[in-house]
C-alpha positions as CSV (number, residue, x, y, z in Angstrom):
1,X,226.8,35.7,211.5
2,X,226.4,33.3,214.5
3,X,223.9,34.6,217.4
4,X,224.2,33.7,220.7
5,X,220.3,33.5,223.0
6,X,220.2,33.9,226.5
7,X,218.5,30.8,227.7
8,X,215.1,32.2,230.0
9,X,214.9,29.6,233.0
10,X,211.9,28.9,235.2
11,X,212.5,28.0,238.4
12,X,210.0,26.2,240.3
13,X,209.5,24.7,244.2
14,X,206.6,21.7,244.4
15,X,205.5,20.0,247.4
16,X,207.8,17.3,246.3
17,X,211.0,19.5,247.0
18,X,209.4,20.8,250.1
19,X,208.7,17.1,251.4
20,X,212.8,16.1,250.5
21,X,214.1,19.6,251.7
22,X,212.7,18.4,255.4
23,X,213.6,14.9,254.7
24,X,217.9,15.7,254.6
25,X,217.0,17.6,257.8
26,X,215.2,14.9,259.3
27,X,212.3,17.0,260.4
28,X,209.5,15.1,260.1
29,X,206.8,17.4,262.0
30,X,205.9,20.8,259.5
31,X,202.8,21.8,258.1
32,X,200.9,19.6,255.7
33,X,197.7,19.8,254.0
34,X,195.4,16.5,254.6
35,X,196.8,14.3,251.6
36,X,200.3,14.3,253.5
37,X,202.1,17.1,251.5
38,X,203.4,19.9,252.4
39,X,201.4,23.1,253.1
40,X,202.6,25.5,250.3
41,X,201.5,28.8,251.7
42,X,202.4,27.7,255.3
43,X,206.2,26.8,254.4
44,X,206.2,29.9,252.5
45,X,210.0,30.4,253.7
46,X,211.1,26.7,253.2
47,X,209.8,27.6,249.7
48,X,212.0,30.8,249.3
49,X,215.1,28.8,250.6
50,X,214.8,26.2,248.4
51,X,214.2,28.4,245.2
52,X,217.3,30.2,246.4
53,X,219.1,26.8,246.4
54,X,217.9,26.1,242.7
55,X,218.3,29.3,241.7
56,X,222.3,29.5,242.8
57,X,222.7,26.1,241.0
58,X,221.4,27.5,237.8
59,X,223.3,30.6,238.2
60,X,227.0,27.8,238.5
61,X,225.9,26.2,235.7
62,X,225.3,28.8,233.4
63,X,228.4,30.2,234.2
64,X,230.4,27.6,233.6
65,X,228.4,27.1,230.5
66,X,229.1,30.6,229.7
67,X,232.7,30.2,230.3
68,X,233.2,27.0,228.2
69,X,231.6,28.7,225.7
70,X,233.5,31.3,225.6
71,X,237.1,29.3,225.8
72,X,235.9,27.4,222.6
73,X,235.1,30.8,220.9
74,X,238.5,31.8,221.6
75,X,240.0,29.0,220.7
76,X,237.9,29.4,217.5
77,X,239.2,33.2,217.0
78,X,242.8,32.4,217.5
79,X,244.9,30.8,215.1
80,X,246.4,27.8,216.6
81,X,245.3,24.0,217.0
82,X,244.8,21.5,219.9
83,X,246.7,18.4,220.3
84,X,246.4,16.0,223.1
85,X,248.8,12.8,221.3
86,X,252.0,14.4,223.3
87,X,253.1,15.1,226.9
88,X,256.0,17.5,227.6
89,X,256.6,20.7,229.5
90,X,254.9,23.9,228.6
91,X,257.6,26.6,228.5
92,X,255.3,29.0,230.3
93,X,254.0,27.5,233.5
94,X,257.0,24.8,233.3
95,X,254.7,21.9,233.7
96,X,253.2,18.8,232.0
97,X,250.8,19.9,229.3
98,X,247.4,18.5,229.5
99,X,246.5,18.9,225.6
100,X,248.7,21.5,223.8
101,X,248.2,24.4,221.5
102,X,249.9,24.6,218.3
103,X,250.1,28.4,217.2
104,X,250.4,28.8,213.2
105,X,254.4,29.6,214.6
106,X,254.8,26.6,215.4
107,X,255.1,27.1,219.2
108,X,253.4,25.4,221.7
109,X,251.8,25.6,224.7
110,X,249.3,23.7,227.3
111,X,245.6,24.5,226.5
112,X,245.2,26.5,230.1
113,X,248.3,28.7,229.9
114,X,247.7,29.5,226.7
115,X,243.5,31.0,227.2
116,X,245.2,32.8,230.1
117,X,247.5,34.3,227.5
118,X,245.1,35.0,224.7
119,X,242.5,36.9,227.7
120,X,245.1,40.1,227.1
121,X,247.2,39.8,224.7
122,X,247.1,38.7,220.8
123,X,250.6,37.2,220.2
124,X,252.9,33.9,220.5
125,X,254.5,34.6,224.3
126,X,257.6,33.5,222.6
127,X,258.2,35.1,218.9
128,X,255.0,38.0,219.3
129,X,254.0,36.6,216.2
130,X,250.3,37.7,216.0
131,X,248.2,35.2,216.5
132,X,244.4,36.4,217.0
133,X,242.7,39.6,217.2
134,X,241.8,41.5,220.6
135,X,240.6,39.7,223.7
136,X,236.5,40.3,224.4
137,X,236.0,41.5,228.1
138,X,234.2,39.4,230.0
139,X,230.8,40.1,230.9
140,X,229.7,40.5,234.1
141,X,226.6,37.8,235.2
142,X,223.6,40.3,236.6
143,X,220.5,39.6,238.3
144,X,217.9,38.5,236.0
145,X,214.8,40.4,235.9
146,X,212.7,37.3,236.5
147,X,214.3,37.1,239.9
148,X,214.3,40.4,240.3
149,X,210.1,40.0,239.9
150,X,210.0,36.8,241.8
151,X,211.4,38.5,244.8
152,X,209.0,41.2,244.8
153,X,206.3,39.4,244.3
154,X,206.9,36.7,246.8
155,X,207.8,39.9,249.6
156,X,204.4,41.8,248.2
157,X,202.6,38.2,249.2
158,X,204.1,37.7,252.8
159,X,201.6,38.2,255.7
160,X,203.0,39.3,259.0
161,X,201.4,40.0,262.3
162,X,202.3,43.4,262.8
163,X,200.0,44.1,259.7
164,X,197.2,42.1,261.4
165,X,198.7,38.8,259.7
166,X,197.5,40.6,255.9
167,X,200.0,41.2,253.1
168,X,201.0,44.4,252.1
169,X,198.2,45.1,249.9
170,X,195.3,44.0,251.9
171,X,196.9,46.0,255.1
172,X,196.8,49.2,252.3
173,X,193.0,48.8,251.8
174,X,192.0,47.9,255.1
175,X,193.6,50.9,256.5
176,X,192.3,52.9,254.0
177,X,188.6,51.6,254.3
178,X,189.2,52.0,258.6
179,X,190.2,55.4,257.9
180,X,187.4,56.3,255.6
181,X,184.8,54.9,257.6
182,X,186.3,56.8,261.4
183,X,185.7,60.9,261.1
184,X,187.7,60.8,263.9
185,X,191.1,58.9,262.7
186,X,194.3,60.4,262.5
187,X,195.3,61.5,258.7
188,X,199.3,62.0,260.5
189,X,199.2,58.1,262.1
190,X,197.2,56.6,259.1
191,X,199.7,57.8,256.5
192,X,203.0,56.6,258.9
193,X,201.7,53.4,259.4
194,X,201.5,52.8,255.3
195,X,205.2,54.5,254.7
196,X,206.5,52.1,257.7
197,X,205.5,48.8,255.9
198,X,205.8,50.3,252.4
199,X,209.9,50.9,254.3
200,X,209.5,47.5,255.5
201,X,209.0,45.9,252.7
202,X,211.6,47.8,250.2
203,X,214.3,46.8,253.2
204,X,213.2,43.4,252.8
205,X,213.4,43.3,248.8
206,X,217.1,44.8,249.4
207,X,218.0,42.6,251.5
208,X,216.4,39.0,249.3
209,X,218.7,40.8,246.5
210,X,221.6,41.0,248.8
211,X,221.2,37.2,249.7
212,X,221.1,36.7,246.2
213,X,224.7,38.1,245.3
214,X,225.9,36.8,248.3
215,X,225.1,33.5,248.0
């Protein structure tokens, strides 16, 4: 029995890509550390961008690996044979055939009209002789949970002024330590300053995943 494994990618952003990313724009003046590179941390977005970039061209080539794939195992399930040695009509999209398909009827078809066919149904298009058994649904590409934990993670690390230029969890304990240490504070503000970046920040993971189908 054959198995198919899901390839795991890692996608990764160096100072290199950072350094070329500003190059094509032909920005030469951004954050660098003192060797000439790129500051990392500083170009924190350019960073997210660019993953983004590498990420969606991943994502195409899968597919279309997926998709090739997936032809050939039809192709595999279905009784017929491919022939590229003539050139004549196919009698179902009426044009030159680019390779043709030989069913075990003996009928024959171009390569891309006859996958189209095969997707729903499981006969010859001209005699209904059977040629292969029921078409697999296609499986829809979802977001991978690596993402899915690189987006959180990279939001979870973002510093922002409004939080006193700390990421989320630093803000968290400093408020809480503040609050400790002042008899006097506020229980009511204390905890609706936490919900309004803990909001904050599950808007901002909504809206990297948005991005993601989107793009």
């Amino acid at each position: 029995m054959a198995i198919d494994f899901v390839p795991v990618f890692k996608i990764t952003v160096t100072p290199e890509d950072v350094a070329a990313h500003y190059k094509s724009l032909g920005i030469t003046d951004y954050p660098k550390n003192a060797n000439g590179m790129p500051n990392m941390k500083t170009n924190r977005n350019v960073c997210k961008t660019i993953y983004a970039q590498k990420e969606k061209q991943m994502m195409e080539e899968y597919t279309q690996l997926i998709e090739q794939r997936r032809k050939e195992k039809m192709a595999e399930a279905c009784s017929f044979r491919i022939d590229t040695s003539r050139n004549e009509d196919c009698p179902i999209c009426m044009e030159p055939m680019q390779g043709r398909s030989i069913l075990n009827c003996s009928h024959v078809f171009c390569i891309n009209c006859s996958i189209e066919h095969f997707r729903t149904k499981q006969n010859c298009p001209l005699c209904r002789a059977e040629v292969c058994g029921p078409a697999a649904k296609a499986s829809l590409i979802t977001l991978p949970d690596q993402t899915v934990a690189t987006i959180v993670e990279d939001n979870l690390g973002y510093v922002y002024p409004e939080r006193h230029n700390f990421d989320l969890y630093n803000f968290i304990l400093t408020s809480a330590s503040l609050f400790r240490e002042n008899r006097k504070a506020d229980a009511f503000h204390f905890t609706n300053d936490i919900f309004e970046e803990v909001r904050k920040f599950g808007v901002d993971v909504a809206t990297d995943v948005k991005s993601w189908y989107e793009d």
